[in-house]
C-alpha positions as CSV (number, residue, x, y, z in Angstrom):
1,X,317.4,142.4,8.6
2,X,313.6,144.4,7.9
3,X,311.2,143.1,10.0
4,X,307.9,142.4,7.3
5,X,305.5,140.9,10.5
6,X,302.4,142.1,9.8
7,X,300.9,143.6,13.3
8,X,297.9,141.9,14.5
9,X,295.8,144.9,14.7
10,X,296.0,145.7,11.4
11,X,295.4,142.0,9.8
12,X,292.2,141.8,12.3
13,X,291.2,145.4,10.5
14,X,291.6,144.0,7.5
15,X,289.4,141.4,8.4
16,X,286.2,142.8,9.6
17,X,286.5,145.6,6.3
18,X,286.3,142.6,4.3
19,X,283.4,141.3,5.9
20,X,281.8,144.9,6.0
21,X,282.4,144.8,2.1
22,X,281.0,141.7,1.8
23,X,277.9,142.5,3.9
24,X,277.7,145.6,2.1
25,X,277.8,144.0,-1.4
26,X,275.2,141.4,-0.3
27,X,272.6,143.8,1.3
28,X,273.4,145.9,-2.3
29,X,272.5,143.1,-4.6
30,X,269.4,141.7,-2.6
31,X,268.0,145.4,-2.6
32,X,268.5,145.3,-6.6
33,X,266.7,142.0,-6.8
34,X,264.2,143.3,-4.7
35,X,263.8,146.3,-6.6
36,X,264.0,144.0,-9.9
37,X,260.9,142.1,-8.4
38,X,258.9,145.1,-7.0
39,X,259.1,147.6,-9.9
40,X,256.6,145.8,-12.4
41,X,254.2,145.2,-9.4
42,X,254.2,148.7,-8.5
43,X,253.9,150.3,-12.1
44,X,250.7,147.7,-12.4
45,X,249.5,149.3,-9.1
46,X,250.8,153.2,-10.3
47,X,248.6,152.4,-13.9
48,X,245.7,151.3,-11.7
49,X,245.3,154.6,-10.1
50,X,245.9,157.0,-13.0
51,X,243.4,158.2,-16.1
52,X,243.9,156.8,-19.3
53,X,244.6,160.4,-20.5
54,X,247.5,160.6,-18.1
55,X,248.8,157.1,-18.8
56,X,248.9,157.8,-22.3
57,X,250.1,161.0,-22.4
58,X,252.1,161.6,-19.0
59,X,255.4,159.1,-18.0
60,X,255.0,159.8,-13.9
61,X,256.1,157.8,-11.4
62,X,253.2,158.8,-9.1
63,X,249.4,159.8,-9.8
64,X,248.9,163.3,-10.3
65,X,245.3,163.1,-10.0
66,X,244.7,159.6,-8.0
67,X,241.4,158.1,-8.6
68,X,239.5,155.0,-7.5
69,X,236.7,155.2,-10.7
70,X,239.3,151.9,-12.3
71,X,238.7,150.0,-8.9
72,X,235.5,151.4,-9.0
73,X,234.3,150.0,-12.5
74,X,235.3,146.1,-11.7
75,X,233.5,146.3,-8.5
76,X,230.1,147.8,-9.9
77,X,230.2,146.0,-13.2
78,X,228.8,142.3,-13.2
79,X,231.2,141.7,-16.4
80,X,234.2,142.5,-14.3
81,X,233.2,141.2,-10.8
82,X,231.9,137.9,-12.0
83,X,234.6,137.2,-13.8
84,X,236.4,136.4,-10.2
85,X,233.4,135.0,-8.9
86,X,233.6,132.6,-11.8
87,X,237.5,131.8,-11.3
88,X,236.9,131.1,-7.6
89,X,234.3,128.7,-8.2
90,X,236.1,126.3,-10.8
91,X,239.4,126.5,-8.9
92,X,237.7,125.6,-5.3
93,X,236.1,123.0,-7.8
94,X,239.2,121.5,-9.0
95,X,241.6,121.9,-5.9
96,X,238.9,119.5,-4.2
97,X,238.6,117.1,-7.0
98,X,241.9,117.3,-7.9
99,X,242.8,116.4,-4.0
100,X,240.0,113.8,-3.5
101,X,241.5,111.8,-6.1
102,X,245.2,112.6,-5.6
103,X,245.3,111.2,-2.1
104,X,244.2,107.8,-2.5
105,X,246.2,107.3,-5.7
106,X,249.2,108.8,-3.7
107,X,249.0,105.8,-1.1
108,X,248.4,103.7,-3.4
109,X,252.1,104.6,-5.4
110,X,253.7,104.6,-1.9
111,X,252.5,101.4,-0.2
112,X,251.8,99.1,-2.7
113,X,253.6,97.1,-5.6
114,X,251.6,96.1,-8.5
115,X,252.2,95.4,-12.0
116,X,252.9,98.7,-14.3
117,X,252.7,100.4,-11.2
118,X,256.1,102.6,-12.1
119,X,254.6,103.0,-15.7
120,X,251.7,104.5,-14.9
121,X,253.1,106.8,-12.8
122,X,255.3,107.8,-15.6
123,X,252.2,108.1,-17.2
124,X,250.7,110.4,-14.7
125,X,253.2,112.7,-15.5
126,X,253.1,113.0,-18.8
127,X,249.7,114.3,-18.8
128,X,251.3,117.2,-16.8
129,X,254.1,117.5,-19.6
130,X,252.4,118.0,-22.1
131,X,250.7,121.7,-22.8
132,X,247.4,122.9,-22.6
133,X,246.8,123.3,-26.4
134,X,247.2,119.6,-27.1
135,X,244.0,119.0,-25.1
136,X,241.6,122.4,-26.3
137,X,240.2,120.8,-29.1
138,X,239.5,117.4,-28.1
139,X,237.9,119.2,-25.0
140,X,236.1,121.3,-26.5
141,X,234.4,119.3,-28.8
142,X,233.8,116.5,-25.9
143,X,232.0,119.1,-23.6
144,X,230.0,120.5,-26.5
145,X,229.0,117.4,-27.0
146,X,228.0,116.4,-23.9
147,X,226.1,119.7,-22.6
148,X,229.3,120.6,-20.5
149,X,230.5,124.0,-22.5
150,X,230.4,127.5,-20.9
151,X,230.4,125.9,-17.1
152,X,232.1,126.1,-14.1
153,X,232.8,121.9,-13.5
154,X,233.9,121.6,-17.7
155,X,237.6,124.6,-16.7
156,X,237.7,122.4,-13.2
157,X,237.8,118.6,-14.8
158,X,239.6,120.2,-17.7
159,X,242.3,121.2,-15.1
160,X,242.5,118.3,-13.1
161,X,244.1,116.7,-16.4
162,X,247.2,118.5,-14.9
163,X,246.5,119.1,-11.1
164,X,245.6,115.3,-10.6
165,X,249.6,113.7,-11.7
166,X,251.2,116.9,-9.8
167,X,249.1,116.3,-6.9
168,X,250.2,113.1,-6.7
169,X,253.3,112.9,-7.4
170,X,253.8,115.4,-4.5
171,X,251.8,113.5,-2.0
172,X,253.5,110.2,-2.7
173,X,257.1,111.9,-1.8
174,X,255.5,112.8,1.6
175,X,253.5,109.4,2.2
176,X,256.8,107.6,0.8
177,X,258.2,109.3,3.8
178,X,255.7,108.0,6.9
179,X,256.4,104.5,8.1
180,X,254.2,102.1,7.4
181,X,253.9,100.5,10.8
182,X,251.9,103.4,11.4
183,X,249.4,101.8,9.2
184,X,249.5,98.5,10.8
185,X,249.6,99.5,14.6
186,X,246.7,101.8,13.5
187,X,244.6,98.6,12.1
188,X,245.8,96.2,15.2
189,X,244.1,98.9,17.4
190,X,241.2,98.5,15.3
191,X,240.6,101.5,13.1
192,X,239.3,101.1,10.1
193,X,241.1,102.7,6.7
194,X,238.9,105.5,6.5
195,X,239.1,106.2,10.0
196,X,242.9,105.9,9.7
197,X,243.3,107.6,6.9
198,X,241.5,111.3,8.2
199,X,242.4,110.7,11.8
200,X,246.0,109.9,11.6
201,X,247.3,109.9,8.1
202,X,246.1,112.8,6.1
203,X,247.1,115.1,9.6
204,X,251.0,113.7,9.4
205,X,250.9,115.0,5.9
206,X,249.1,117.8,6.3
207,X,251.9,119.5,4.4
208,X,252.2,118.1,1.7
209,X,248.4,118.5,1.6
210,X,248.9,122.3,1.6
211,X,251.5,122.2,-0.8
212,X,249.6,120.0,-3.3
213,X,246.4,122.4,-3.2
214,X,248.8,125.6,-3.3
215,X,250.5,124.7,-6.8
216,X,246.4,123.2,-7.7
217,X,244.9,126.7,-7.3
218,X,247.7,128.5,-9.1
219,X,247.7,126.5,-12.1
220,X,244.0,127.0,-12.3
221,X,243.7,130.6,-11.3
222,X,246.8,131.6,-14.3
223,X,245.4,128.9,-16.9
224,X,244.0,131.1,-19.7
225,X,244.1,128.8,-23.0
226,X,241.6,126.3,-21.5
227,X,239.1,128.2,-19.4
228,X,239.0,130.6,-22.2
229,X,238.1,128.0,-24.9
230,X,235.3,126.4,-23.4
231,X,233.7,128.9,-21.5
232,X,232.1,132.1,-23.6
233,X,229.5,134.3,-21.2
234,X,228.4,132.2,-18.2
235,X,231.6,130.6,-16.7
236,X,234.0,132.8,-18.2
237,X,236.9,133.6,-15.8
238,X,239.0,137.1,-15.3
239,X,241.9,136.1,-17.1
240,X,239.6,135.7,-20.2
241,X,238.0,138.8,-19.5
242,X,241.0,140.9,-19.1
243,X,241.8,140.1,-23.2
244,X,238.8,141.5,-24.1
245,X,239.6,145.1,-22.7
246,X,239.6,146.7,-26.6
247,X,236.2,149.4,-26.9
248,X,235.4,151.8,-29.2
249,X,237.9,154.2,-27.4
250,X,240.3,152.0,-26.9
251,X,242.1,149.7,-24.6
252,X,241.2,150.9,-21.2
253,X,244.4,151.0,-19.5
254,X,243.5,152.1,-16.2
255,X,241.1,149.1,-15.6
256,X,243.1,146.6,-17.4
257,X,246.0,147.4,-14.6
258,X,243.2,147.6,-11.7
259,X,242.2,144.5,-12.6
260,X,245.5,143.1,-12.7
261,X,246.0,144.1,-9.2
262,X,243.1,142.5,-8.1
263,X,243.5,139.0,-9.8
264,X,247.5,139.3,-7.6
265,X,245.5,139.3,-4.1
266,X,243.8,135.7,-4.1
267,X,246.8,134.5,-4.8
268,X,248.7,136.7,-2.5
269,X,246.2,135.6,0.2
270,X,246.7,131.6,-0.2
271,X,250.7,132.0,-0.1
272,X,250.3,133.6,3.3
273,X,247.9,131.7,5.0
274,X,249.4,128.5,3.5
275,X,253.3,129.8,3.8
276,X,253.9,127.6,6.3
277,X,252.9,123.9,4.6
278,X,254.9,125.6,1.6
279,X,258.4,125.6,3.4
280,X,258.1,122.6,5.3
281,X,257.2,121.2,1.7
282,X,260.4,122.7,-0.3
283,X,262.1,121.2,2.9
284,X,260.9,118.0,3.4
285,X,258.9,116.8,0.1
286,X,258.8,116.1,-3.2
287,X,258.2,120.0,-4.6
């Protein structure tokens, strides 16, 4: 009678070349994804540092003749620059109103019962359902109206519409998530709510603080169908400006991409610095 025991040697080696394959496979298609992610980024940044002539007429996957003058024009030109200027100032704007209000609201939803409380919450989020173009008209006309138009605090209420019920409704999840005997042993030792409420509160959920302003500044710094329909010359941000690229020569390529590299590094810059908030967030709130 055949003996058909498979040696142990050889079933271990089987083993550990499956998990090399699998490893292998793995490593393979993250590098892809990677490399899925990182190619448009990288052609933005290659555009930014060619000619037009050569973008036009040359496909190269590096410069042949590298040059600054895009980066160059958006730093020396006040109707490149202040475009960013003007986007920083409505989206510090809003993340602060936006929070201001979002945080009381928030502990209101998750501490206290009250009649239509769960419908106007529903409510809340409606507002953020429902897109941008709904609102442009009715908007614009108000802040015409009212001596508002072409300013930096019309784009920041205008985007509190939708930062206010996403604010909240991520702030409640992490409030909904501290005890309230905190609130009480905080009053018993004779605090008052304000005093609780900076000094012991808003530091437990200084998370979900960060996480709330994080998704605040990005919709306002990517919003282009608001901030571009009621602003015109004096409050007009980047992304408005970088429509308006077509001269007498042409679209102007090279700038067009520098400036697209630009407007990536403010937001780059708040994802690291607020990283941190951001994956305790995904892990412990509502996000």
């Amino acid at each position: 009678m055949t003996d058909t025991t498979i040696p142990e040697n050889l079933t271990a080696q089987g083993s550990n070349t499956r998990k090399r394959f699998k490893v292998n496979t793995s490593a393979i298609v993250m590098g892809l994804y990677l490399l899925f992610l990182m190619l448009p980024l990288y052609w933005l940044l290659n555009m930014s540092l060619k000619t037009n002539t050569e973008i036009l007429n040359d496909f190269t996957l590096f410069p042949r003749n590298l040059t600054l003058d895009n980066y160059r024009t958006i730093l020396t030109d006040p109707s490149w620059y202040m475009g960013y200027v003007n986007s920083l100032i409505y989206v510090v704007m809003n993340m602060v109103i936006s929070l201001s209000v979002a945080l009381p609201a928030a502990y209101a939803f998750s501490r206290y019962s009250f009649m239509g409380d769960k419908h106007l919450f529903f409510w809340l989020l409606t507002n953020r359902m429902a897109p941008p173009a709904v609102f442009a008209l009715p908007f614009f006309q108000l802040y015409s109206s009212v001596g508002l138009f072409d300013t930096h605090i019309a784009v920041a209420l205008a985007h509190c519409l939708f930062n206010v019920p996403l604010a909240v409704w991520i702030l409640e999840g992490f409030m909904r998530g501290v005890p309230k005997e905190i609130d009480e042993t905080a009053y018993i030792d004779g605090y008052s709510f304000g005093g609780f409420f900076v000094k012991i509160f808003m530091p437990l959920i200084a998370s979900g603080i960060g996480v709330a302003a994080f998704f605040c500044f990005m919709f306002s710094w990517v919003e282009l169908l608001l901030s571009r329909t009621l602003t015109t010359v004096d409050a007009k941000p980047i992304a408005a400006i970088m429509t308006r690229t077509q001269g007498a020569s042409g679209i102007d390529w090279g700038v067009l991409a520098a400036a697209g590299i630009l407007t990536i590094v403010p937001g780059a810059l708040v994802i690291y610095f607020v990283r941190n908030y951001i994956a305790k967030g995904f892990a412990l709130g509502r996000v």
